[in-house]
C-alpha positions as CSV (number, residue, x, y, z in Angstrom):
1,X,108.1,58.8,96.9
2,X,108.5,62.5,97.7
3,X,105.7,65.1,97.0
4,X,106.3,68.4,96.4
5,X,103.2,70.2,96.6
6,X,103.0,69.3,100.2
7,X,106.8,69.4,100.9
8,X,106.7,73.1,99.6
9,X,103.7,74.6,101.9
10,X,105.5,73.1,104.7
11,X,108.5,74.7,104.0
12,X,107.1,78.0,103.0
13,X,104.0,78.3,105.7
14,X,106.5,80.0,108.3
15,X,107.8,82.2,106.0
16,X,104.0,83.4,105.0
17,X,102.8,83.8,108.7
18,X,106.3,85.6,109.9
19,X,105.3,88.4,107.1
20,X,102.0,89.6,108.2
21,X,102.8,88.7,111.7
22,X,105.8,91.4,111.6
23,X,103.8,93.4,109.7
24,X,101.2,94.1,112.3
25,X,103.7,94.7,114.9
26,X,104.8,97.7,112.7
27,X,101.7,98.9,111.9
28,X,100.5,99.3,115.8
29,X,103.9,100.2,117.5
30,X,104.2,103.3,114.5
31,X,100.8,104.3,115.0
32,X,100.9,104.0,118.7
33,X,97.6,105.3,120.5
34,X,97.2,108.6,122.0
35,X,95.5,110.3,125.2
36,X,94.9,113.2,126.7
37,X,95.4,114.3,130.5
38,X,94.6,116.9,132.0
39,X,97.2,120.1,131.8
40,X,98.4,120.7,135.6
41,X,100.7,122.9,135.1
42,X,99.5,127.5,134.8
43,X,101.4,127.3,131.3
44,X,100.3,124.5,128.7
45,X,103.5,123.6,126.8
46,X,103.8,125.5,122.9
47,X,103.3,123.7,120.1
48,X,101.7,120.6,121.7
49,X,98.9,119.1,120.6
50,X,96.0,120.0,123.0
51,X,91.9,119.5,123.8
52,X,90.2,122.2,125.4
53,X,86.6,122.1,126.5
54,X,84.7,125.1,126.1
55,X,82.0,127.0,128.6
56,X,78.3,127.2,126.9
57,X,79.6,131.0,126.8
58,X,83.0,130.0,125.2
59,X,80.5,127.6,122.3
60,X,78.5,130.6,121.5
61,X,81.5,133.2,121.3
62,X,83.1,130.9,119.3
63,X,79.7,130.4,116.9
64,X,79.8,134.4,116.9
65,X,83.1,134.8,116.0
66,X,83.9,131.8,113.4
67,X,80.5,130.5,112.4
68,X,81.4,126.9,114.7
69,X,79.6,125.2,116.9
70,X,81.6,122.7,119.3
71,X,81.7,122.2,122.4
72,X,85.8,120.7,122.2
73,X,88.3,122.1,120.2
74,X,91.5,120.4,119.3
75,X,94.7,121.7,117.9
76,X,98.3,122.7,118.1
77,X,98.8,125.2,120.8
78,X,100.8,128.2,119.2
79,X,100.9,130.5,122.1
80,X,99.3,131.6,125.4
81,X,99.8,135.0,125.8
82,X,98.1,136.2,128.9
83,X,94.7,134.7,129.4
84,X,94.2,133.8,125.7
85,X,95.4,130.9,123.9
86,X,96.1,131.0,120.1
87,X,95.6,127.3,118.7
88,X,96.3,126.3,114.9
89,X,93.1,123.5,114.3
90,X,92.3,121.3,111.6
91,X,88.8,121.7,110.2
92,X,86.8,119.8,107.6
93,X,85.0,120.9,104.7
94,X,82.0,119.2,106.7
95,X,82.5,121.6,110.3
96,X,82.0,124.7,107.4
97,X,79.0,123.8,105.7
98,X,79.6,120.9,103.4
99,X,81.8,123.2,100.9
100,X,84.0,119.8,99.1
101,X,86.5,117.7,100.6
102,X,89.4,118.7,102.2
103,X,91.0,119.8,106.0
104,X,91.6,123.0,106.5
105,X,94.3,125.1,109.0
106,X,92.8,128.0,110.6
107,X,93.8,129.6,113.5
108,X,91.8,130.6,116.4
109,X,91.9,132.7,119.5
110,X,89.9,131.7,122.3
111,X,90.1,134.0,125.8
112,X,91.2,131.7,128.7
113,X,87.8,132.1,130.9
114,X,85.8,130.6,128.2
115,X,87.6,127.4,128.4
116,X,86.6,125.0,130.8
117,X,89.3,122.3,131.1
118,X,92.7,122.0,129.5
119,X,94.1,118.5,128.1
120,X,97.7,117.7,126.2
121,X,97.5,114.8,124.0
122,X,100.1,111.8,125.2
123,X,101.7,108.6,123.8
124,X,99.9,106.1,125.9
125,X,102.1,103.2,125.9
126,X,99.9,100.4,127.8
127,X,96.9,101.4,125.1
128,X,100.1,100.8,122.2
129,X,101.3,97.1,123.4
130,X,97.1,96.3,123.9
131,X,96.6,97.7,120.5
132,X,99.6,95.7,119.8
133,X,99.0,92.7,121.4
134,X,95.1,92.5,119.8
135,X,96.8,93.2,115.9
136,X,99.4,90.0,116.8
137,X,96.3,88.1,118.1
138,X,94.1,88.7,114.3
139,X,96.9,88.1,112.6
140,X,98.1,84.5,114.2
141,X,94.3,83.9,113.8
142,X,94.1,84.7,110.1
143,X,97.0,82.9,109.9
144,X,95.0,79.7,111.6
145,X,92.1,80.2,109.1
146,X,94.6,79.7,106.1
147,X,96.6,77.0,108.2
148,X,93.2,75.3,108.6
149,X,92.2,75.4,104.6
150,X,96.1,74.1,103.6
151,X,95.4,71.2,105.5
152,X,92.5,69.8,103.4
153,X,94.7,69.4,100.1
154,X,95.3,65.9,98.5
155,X,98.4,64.3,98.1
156,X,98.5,66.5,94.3
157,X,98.7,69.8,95.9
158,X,94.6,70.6,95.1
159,X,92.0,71.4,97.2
160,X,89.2,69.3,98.3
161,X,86.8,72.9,98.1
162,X,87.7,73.8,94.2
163,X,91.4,74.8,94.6
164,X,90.8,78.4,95.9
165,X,94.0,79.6,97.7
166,X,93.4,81.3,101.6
167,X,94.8,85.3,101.0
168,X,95.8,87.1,104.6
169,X,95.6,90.5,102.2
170,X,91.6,91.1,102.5
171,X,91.8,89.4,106.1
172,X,94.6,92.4,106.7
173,X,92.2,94.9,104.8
174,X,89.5,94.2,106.3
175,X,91.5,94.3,109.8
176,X,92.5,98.0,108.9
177,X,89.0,99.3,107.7
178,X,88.3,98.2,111.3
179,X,90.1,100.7,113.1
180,X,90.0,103.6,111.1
């Protein structure tokens, strides 16, 4: 006599790990990972995103001027006229004294001899397939974990621990909280 319950998970349990499985791979190859290296060239490249590091004269110009205090500063690089650069930079409502929520686009000039080092930001592809690789690897094991509770229904479809059904969406949640 056929069962159905149990003829039905196997059927469907591929289907249910291809999913998240696919979904991961998404998620990590469209988010890809980023780095910066160092700018080798005289003329950083417009509208890049770049990372400069600042002198301890450069900090407290830049405290002077906007009321900030950083020792990096990261943003779009607008233009580099001469020996000053122009960058468009994303600060929070926290970096400007706690006023609300929000981000906020300002744009600063800082003189070239009060920066330190230069950096561009960079798609990093090894850091992508790791990131990659590591998503595939939490998802096949949340997969396992509901693999493993399938396996101790009874011949009518039920549980032996209550009936409670193994969910891959707060595994996948929880995965995501993880890296943000």
């Amino acid at each position: 006599m056929r069962q159905i319950g149990s003829t039905k998970q196997r059927t469907t349990g591929g289907r249910w790990m291809v999913r998240p499985l696919m979904l991961a791979v998404v998620v990590a190859l469209a988010s890809g990972c980023f780095s910066y290296q160092e700018v080798t060239t005289p003329e950083p490249p417009q509208n890049q995103r770049l990372r400069m590091e600042l002198t301890g004269a450069g900090q407290d110009n830049l405290e002077r001027r906007h009321g900030l205090r950083m020792e990096h500063i990261e943003g779009r690089l607008l233009s580099h006229q001469g020996d000053e650069f122009n960058l468009e930079v994303r600060l929070d409502a926290n970096r400007l004294g706690g006023f609300g929520n929000g981000v906020f686009l300002d744009t600063l000039s800082i003189p070239g001899p009060e920066v330190r080092e230069v950096q561009v930001r960079e798609f990093s592809t090894s850091r992508t397939v790791v990131t990659s690789l590591v998503g595939v690897g939490l998802v096949l094991g949340a997969w396992g974990l509901m693999e493993a509770s399938r396996s101790g229904e009874g011949d009518n479809g039920e549980s032996g621990s209550g009936g409670e059904n193994f969910s891959l969406i707060p595994v996948l949640g929880s995965l995501v909280g993880l890296f943000r």
